[in-house]
N, C-alpha and C positions, 0 to 999 in steps of 0.2 A: 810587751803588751799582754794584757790580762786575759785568758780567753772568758768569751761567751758562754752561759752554764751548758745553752743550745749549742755546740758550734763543734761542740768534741764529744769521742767517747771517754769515758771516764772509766778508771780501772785503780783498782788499789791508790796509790799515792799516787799515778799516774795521770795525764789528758792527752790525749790523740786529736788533733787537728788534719784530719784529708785534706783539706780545701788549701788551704797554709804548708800542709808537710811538717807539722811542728811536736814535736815528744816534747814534754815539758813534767818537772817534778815540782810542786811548789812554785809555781807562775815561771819556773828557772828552765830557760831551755838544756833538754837533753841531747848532745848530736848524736845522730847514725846517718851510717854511709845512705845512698839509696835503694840497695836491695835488701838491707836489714829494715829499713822504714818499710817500704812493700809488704815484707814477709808479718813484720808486727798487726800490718793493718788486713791482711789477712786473717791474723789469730783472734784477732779482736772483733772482726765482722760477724767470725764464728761463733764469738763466745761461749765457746767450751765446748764446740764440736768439734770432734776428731777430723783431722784434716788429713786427707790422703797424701801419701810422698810423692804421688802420680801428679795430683793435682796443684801440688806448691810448684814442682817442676815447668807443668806447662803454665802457668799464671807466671811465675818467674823468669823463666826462660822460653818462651814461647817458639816452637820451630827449633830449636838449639838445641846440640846436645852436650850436656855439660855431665861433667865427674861427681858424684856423691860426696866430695870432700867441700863443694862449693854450700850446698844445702846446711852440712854438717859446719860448717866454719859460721854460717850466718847464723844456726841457733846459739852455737858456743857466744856469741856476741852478745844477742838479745840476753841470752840466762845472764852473763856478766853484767848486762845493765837493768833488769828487772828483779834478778832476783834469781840462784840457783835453781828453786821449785818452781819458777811461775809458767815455765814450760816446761810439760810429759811428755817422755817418749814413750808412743804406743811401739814395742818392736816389731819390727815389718807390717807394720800397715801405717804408721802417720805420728801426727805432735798436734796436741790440747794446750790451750792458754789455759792455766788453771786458777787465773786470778778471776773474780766475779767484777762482770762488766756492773757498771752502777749509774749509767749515763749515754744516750746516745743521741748522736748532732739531732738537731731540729727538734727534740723533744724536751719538752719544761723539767727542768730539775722535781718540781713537786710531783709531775704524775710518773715519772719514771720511779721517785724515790717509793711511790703508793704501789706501784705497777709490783715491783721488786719484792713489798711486804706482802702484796696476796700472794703471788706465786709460792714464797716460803708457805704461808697457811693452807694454800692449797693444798700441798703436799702431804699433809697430815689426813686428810681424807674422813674428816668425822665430818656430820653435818653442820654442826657448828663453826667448826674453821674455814668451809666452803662458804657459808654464808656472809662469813665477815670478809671473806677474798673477794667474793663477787662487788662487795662495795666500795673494796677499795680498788677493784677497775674500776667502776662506777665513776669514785673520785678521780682516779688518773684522767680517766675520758671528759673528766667535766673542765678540766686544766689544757685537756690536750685531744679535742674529737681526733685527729688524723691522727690516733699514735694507734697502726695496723696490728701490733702484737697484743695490744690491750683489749682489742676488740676481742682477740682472734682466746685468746687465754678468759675474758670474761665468757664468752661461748661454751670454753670447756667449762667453766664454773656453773651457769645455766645445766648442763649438760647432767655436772654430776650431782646438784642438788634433784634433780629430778629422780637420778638413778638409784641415788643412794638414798636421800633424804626422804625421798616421797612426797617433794614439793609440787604442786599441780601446775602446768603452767610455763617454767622455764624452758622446755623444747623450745618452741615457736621463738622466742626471746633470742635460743642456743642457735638457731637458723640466720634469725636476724642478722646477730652480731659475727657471724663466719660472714656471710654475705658483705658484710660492710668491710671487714678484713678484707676481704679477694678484690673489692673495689677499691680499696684505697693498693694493695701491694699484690697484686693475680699470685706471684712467685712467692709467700711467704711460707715458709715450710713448718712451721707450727701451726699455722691455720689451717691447711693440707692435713698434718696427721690427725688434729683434733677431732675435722670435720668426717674423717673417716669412723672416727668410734662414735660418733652422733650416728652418720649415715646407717651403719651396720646395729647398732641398737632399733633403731627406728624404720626396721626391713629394708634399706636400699642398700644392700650389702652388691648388689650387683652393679647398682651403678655406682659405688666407689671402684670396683675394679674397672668399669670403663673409663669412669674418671683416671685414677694413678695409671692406670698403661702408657697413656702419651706422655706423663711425668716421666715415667720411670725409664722410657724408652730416650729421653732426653737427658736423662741425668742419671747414669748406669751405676754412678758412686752413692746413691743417695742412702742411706742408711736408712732415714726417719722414713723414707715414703714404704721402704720393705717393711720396715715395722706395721707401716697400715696396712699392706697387702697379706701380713701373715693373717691379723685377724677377718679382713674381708675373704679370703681365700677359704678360713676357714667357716664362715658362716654360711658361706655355697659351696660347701661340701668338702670343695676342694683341698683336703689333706696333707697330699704327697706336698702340694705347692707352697700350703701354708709352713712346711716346715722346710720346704726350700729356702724360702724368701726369708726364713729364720737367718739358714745356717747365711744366705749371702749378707745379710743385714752385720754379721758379727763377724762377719769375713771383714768389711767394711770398718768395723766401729767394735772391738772385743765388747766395749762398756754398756752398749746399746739394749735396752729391755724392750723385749717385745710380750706377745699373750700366748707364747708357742707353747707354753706348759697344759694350757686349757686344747691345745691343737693334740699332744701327744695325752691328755686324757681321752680325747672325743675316740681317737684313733684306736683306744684299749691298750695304751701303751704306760699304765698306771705309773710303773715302779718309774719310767722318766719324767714325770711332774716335777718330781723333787730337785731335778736338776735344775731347774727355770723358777721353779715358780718362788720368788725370793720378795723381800719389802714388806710395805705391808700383809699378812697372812690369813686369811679368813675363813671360805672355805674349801678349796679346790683340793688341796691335800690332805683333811680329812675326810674329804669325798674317798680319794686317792687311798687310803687305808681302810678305808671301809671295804671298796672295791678289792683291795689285797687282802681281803681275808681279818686286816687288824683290827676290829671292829671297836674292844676297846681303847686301844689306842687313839681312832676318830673319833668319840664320844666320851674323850678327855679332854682332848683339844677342842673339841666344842664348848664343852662348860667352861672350859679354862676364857674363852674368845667372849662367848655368852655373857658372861658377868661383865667385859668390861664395857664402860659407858660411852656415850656418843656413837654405837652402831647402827644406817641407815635403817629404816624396813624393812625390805627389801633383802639386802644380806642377812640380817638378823632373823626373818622370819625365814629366809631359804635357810638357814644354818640351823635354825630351832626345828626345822619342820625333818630333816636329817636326823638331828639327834633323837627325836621322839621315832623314829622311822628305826634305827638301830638300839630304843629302847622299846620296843613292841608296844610303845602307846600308841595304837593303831590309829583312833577315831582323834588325839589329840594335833596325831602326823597330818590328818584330814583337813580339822579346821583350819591350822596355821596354813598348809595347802590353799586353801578356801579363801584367806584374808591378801593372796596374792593375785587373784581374778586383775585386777588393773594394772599389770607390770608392762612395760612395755619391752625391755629385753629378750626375741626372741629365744635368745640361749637359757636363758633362766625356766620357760617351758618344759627344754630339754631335760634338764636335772629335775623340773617336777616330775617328766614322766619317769626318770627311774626312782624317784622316788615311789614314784603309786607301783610300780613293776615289782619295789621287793616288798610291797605290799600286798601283792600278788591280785591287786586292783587293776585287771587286764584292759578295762573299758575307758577306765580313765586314765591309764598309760597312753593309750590307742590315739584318745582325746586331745592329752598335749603335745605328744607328737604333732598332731595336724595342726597345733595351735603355732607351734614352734615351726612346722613349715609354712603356713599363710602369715607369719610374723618374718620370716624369712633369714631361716634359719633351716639347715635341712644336712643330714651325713648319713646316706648309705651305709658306709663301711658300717658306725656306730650302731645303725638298724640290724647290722649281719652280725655284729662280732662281739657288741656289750655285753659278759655273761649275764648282767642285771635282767635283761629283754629277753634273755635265750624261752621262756615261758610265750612269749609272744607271735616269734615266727612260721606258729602254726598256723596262725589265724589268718584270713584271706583279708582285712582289713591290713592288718600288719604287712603282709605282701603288697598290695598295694601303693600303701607308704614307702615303702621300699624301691618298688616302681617308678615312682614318681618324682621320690629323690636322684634316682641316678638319670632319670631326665634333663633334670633342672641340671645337675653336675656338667652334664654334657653339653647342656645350652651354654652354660658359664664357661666350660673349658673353649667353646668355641668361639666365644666374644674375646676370652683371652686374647687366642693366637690371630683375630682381626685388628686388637689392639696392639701387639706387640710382635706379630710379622716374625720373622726367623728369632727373635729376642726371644720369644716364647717359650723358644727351645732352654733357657736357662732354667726353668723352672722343672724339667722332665725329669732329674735323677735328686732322688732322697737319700743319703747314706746314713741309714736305720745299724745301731750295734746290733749284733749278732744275739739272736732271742734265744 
């Protein structure tokens, strides 16, 4: 029997039938015993998330305790019939299907096939490629309203044409469609972390971590939700946590990218950006050598980034507004400063005000600071310890701010440990290399 294009996951030459039990290459059944079918339909649920060893065992074996050769015999099987590469071993922590899912039950071949092309364009992150992903959610949803990831992915696309693009408008849109995700699947863990970088741009970086604590306190393996928690952690101050939830994230998942390099600039921990901040490249680490003394170094990498085409606003003019700021075009660092008045990234603040700081523009340092914490975004440490600010903390305004932030930290640290009870405790120790 033929499957249904709806009725399977679809994977390289492959279709997966749950409902049936049925492996099939070419309409031709595949056999596997029945704990190698389990273990498949686990890899493929994943599609391409790292799956803990912890967690195949108890899904497999439930209550049982069984020897590592039984785990180990069931992938040697599946590689034999899928393919040597189509399972990764992560060593000691877990196994990736590393075939691209390209189909999933209940959802129409056409919007999956759309779903699949934005996601690739998204990835490219120019404004242009996000605009044409955003339509081809669009199109998936108009094939398939109830397909929860398409909502949940055109959200991010709303999201980051606003961010990057400087398109007016798609927040609200980016709200919407999360919302319609949680309504159609509550538990969809892509619309979870998305919804976190919306939340946290858009000041409610506090209630994403009230939000993720009950997740995370329920699903202790979860990679993507630490990933949200690193940068919500970090935009209420919270440091030490934000680079905890790093290191637990990639304890979990090696492959896993989070924004902890932006966490270990806030902290003054320059020279380790470099270790994180990887992919697309913009501005964080030519901030990062500016910061270390390399001045021209960051003001090469800037021209070099500058020249090329399809860069947001936004980045573009935070990246030009640096390099003029490290080429003593004082008043030119001003304007491009000036044409960002409507950003809504609280963080983005942040970097203005050390921009105006080694402009030695103490009032309008002063200024964004407070912009960046009523945007809700706020880090003590960064207040005490940026050499960029060191000019600042004489001033009783700058005190103040400083005050204020380690307030809010401690509100936040305290909503934490209501949210996540003794769990909380996971997040108390940073293991920082030796300075």
């Amino acid at each position: 029997m033929k499957e249904k294009s709806n009725d399977v996951f679809r994977f390289g030459e492959f279709a997966l039938a749950p409902h049936e039990r049925r492996l099939s290459r070419a309409s031709q059944d595949v056999p596997l015993p029945p704990k190698a079918f389990d273990l498949l339909e686990i890899f493929v649920r994943s599609q391409g998330r790292l799956v803990s060893r912890r967690e195949l065992f108890a899904v497999l074996w439930p209550g049982i305790h069984v020897s590592e050769a039984n785990l180990t015999n069931l992938i040697v099987l599946l590689r034999k019939t899928l393919g040597p590469d189509a399972i990764q071993t992560v060593s000691k922590h877990g196994y990736r299907l590393t075939v691209q899912v390209t189909g999933e039950p209940g959802i129409q071949h056409e919007a999956y096939e759309s779903f699949m092309r934005g996601k690739e364009l998204l990835a490219q992150r120019s404004p242009d490629a996000i605009e044409r992903a955003r339509e081809l959610f669009w199109f998936s949803l108009s094939h398939d309203p109830q397909f929860a990831s398409a909502w949940a992915w055109l959200g991010r696309a709303c999201r980051l044409l606003e961010k990057f693009g400087g398109y007016p408008g798609p927040v609200a849109l980016a709200e919407a469609a999360f919302q319609r995700a949680f309504l159609i699947d509550p538990d969809l863990a892509c619309a979870h972390q998305f919804y976190t970088q919306l939340q946290v741009d858009t000041g409610q970086a506090l209630q994403a971590v009230i939000r993720l604590a009950p997740r995370l306190e329920n699903r202790k393996e979860d990679p993507e939700t630490l990933a949200g928690m690193v940068q919500a952690f970090r935009y209420c101050g919270l440091l030490e946590e934000s680079v905890a939830a790093h290191q637990l994230a990639v304890s979990l998942d090696p492959a896993i990218r989070t924004s902890v390099a932006h966490t270990h600039f806030v902290r003054g921990e320059f020279a380790r950006v470099f270790e994180t901040y990887t992919g697309a490249l913009y501005y964080l680490d030519a901030a990062a050598w500016a910061a270390l003394g390399a001045s021209d170094r960051a003001a090469a990498l800037l021209r070099e980034r500058l020249a090329q085409p399809a860069l947001g606003k936004t980045m573009s003019t935070l990246m030009a507004s640096l390099l003029a700021v490290l080429d003593g075009e004082t008043q030119r660092a001003t304007n491009l400063m000036h044409d960002l008045e409507g950003i809504r990234d609280p963080e983005v603040f942040f970097y203005l005000a050390r921009h105006c700081a080694m402009l030695d523009d103490r009032d309008r340092a002063i200024e964004m600071v407070r912009r960046a914490r009523r945007a809700g975004f706020w880090s003590s440490c960064a207040l005490l310890k940026d050499p960029s600010l060191s000019g600042l903390r004489a001033h009783p305004d700058w005190q103040r701010e400083i005050e204020e932030a380690g307030r809010l930290e401690s509100h936040a640290r305290q909503l934490l440990r209501e949210g996540l009870g003794v769990n909380a405790q996971i997040f108390a120790t940073v293991h920082s290399p030796a300075q």
